[in-house]
C-alpha positions as a LaTeX table, in Angstrom:
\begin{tabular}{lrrr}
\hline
Residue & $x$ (\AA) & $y$ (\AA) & $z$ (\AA) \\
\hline
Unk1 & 231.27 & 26.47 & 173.70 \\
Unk2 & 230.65 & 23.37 & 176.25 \\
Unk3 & 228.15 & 22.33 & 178.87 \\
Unk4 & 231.02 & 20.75 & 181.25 \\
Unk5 & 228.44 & 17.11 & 181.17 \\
Unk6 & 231.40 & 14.67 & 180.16 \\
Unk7 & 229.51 & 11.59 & 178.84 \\
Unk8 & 233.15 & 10.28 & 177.32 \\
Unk9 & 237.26 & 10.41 & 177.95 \\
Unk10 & 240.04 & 9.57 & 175.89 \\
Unk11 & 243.44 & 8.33 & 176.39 \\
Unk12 & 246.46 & 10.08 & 175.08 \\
Unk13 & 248.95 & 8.10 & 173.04 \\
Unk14 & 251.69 & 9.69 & 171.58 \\
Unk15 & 253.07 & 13.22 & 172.19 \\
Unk16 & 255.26 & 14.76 & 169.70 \\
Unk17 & 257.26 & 18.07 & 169.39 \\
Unk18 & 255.94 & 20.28 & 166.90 \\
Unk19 & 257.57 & 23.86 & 166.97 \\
Unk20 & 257.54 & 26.04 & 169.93 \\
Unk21 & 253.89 & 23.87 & 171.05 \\
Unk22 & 253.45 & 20.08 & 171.33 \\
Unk23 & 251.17 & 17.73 & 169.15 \\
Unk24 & 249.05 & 14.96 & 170.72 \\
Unk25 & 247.34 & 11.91 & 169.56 \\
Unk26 & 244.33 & 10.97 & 171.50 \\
Unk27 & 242.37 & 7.81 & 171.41 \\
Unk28 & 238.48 & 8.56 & 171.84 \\
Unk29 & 236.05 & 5.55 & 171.22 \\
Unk30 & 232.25 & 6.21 & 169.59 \\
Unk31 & 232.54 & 9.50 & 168.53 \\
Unk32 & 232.31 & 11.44 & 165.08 \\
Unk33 & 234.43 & 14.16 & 165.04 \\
Unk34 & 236.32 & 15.68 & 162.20 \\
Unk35 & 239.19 & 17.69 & 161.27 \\
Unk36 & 238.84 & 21.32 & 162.35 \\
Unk37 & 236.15 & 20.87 & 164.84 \\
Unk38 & 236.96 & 22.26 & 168.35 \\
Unk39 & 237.16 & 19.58 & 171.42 \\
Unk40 & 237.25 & 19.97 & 175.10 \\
Unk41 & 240.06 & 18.32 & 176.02 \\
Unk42 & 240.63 & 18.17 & 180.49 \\
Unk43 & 238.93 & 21.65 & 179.66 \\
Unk44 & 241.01 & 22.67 & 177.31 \\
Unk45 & 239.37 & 23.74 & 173.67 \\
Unk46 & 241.57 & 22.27 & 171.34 \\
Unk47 & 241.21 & 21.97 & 167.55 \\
Unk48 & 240.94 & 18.52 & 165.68 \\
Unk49 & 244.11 & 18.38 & 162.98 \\
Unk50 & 243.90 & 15.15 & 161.77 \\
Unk51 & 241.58 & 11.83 & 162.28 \\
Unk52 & 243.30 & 8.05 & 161.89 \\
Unk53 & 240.12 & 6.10 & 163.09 \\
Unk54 & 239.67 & 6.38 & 166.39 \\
Unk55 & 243.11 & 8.17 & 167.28 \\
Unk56 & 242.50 & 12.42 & 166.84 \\
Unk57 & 245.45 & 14.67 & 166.85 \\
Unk58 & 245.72 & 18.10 & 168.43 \\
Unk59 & 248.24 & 21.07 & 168.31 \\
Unk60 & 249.03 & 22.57 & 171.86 \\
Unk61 & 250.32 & 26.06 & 171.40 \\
Unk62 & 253.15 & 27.71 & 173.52 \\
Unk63 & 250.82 & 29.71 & 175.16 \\
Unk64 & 248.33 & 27.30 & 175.83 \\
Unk65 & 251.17 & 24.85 & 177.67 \\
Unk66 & 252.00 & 27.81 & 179.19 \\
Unk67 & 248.61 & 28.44 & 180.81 \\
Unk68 & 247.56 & 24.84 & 181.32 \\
Unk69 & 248.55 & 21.75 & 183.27 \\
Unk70 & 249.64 & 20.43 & 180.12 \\
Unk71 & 252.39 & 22.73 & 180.59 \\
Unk72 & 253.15 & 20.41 & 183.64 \\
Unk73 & 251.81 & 17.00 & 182.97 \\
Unk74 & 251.65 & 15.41 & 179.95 \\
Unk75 & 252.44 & 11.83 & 179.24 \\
Unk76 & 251.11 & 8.98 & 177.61 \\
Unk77 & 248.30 & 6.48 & 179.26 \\
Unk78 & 247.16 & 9.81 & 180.55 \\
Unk79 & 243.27 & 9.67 & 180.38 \\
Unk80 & 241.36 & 13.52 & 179.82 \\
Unk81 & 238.10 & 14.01 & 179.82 \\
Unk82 & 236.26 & 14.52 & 176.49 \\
Unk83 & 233.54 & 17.21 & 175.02 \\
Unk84 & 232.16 & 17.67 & 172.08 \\
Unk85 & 230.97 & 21.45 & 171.43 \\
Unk86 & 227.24 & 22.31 & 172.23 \\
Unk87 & 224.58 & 22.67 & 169.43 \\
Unk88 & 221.94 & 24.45 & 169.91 \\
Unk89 & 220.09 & 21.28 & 170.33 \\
Unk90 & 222.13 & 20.21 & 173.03 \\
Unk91 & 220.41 & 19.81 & 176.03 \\
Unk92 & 222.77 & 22.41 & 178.65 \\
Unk93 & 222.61 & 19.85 & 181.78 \\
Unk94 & 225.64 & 21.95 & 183.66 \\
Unk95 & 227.01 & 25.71 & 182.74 \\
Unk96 & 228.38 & 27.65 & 179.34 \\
Unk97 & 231.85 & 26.79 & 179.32 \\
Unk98 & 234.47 & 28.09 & 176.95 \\
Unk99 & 237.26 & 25.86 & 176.96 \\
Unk100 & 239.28 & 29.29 & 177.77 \\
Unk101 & 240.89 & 27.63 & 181.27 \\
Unk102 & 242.00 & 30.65 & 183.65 \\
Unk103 & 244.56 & 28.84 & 185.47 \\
Unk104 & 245.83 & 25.48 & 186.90 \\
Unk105 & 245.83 & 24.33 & 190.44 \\
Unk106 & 246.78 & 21.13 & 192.41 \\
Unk107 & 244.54 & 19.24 & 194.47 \\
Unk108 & 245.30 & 19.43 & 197.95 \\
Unk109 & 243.07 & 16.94 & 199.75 \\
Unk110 & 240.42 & 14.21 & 198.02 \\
Unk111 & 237.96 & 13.03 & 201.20 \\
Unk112 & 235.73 & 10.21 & 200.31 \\
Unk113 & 232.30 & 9.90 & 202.17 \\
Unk114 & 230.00 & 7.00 & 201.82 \\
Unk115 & 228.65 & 7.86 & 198.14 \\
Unk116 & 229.96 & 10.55 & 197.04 \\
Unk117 & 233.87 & 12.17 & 197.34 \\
Unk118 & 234.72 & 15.92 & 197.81 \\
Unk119 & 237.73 & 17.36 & 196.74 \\
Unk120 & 239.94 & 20.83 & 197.78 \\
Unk121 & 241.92 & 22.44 & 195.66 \\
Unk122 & 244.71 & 25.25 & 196.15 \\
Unk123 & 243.69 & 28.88 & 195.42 \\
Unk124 & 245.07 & 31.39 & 193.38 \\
Unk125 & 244.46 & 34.84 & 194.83 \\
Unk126 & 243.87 & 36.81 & 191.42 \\
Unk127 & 241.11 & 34.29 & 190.72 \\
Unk128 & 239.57 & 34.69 & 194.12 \\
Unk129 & 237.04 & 37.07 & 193.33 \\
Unk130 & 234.80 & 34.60 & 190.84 \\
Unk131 & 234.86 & 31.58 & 193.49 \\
Unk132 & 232.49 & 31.58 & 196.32 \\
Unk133 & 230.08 & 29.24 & 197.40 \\
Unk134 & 227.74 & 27.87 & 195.35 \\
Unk135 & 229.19 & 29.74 & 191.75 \\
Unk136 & 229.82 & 27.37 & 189.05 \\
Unk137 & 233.41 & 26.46 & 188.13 \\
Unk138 & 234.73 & 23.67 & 185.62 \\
Unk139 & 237.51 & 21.59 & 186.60 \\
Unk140 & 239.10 & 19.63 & 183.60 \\
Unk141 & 236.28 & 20.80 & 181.99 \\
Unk142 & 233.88 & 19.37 & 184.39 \\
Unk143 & 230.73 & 21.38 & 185.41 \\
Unk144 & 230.79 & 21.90 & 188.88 \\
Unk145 & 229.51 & 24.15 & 192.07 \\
Unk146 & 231.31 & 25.15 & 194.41 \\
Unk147 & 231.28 & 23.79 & 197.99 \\
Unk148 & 232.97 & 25.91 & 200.35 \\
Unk149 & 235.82 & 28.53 & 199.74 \\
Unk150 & 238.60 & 29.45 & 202.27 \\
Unk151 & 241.40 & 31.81 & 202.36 \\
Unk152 & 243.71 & 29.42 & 200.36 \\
Unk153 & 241.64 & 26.39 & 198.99 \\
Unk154 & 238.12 & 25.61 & 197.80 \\
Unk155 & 235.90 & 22.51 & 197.78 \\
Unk156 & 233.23 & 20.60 & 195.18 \\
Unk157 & 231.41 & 17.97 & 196.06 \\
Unk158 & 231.53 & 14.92 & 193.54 \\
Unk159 & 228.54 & 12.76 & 193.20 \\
Unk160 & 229.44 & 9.03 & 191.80 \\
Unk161 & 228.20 & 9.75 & 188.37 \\
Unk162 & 230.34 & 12.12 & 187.59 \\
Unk163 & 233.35 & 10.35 & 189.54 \\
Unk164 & 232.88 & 7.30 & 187.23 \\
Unk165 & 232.39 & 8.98 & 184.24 \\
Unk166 & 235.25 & 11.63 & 184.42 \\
Unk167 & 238.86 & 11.20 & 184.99 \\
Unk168 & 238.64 & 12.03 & 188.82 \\
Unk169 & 238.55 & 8.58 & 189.65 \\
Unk170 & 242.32 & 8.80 & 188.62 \\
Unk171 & 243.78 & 11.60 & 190.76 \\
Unk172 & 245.33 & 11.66 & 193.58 \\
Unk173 & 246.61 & 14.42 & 195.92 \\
Unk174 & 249.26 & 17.02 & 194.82 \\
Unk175 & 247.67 & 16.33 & 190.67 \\
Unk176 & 247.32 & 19.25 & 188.70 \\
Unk177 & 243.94 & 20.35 & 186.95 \\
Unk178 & 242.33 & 23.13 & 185.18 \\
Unk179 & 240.14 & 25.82 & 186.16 \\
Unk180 & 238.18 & 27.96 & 184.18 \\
Unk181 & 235.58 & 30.15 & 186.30 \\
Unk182 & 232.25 & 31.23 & 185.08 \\
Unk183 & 232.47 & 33.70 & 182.35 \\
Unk184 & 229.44 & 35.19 & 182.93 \\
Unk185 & 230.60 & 36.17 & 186.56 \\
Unk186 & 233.91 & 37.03 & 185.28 \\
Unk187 & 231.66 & 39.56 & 183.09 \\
Unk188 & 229.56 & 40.96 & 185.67 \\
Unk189 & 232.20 & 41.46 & 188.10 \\
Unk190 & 234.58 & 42.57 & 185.42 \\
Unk191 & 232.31 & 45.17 & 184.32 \\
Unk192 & 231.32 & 46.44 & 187.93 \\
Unk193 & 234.85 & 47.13 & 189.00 \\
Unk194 & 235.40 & 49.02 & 185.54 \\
Unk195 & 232.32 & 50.80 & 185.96 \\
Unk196 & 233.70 & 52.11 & 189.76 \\
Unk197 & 236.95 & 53.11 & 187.90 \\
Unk198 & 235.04 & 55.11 & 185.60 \\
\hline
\end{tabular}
């Protein structure tokens, strides 16, 4: 479980085969982490395999390159953002996240104000029903809310902290990211429509 607060990133540096999945090496400064620990990677949960100082390596399954952007971009000098899983001492500064990303998306349009930047993204119709204005939604893992929601796109509003700090201050138009919608509205709403069926 995450917050979606990214306070670090890392930079991949190798990618290697491995089976029907991929494994990657990531570079993450000041950090602790060990082998088997679970890391958000750009929103992704991943597992740690192996630790060579500061370079951590991670097994992407099949399904999970299926159901990612990693399925679409992966490449080397590629910066993700990083999070290390919540304790229960951790303060919870943006939403529960699970690392469980529903889909990916391309950004359509990034608009930059005078401080702070707001970004649309494309809109997949099945997922339609958990974004509307003002829910939470994580974008490479990021905790965000939600701006505005159209037919086809939706908007967040980035405020320079989390620009600087994240790996938004890399994208550009047409890059791919991934989404993972509030679980606990996925619940509610999930359970509603069952309970109508019923």
């Amino acid at each position: 479980m995450f917050t979606g607060i990214i306070e670090k990133t890392g930079e991949i540096v190798e990618i290697r085969e491995k089976g029907s999945g991929k494994e990657i090496v990531v570079k993450i400064k000041n950090t602790n982490l060990k082998p088997g620990e679970s890391v958000s990677i750009d929103g992704v949960c991943l597992t740690v395999e192996k630790v060579l100082n500061e370079e951590f390596v991670f097994y992407i399954s099949e399904k999970t390159l299926r159901d990612t952007k990693f399925g679409k971009v992966l490449k080397k000098k590629m910066v993700v953002n990083v999070e290390e899983p919540l304790t229960l001492s951790k303060y919870i500064g943006g939403h529960l996240i699970q690392g469980h990303v529903d889909f990916y998306t391309k950004i359509r349009k990034i608009k930059k104000f005078q401080s702070e930047f707001e970004f649309e993204f494309e809109l997949k119709k099945e997922f339609s029903k958990y974004i509307f204005k003002k829910a939470s939604i994580a974008i490479d893992g990021i905790s965000l809310t939600i701006q505005d929601v159209n037919k086809n796109s939706f908007k967040v509003m980035i405020i320079p902290h989390t620009y600087n700090m994240t790996n938004l201050k890399f994208k550009k138009n047409g890059d791919f990211v991934n989404v993972e919608c509030d679980f606990i509205i996925k619940g509610v709403i999930n359970y509603i429509q069952n309970k109508r069926i019923n």
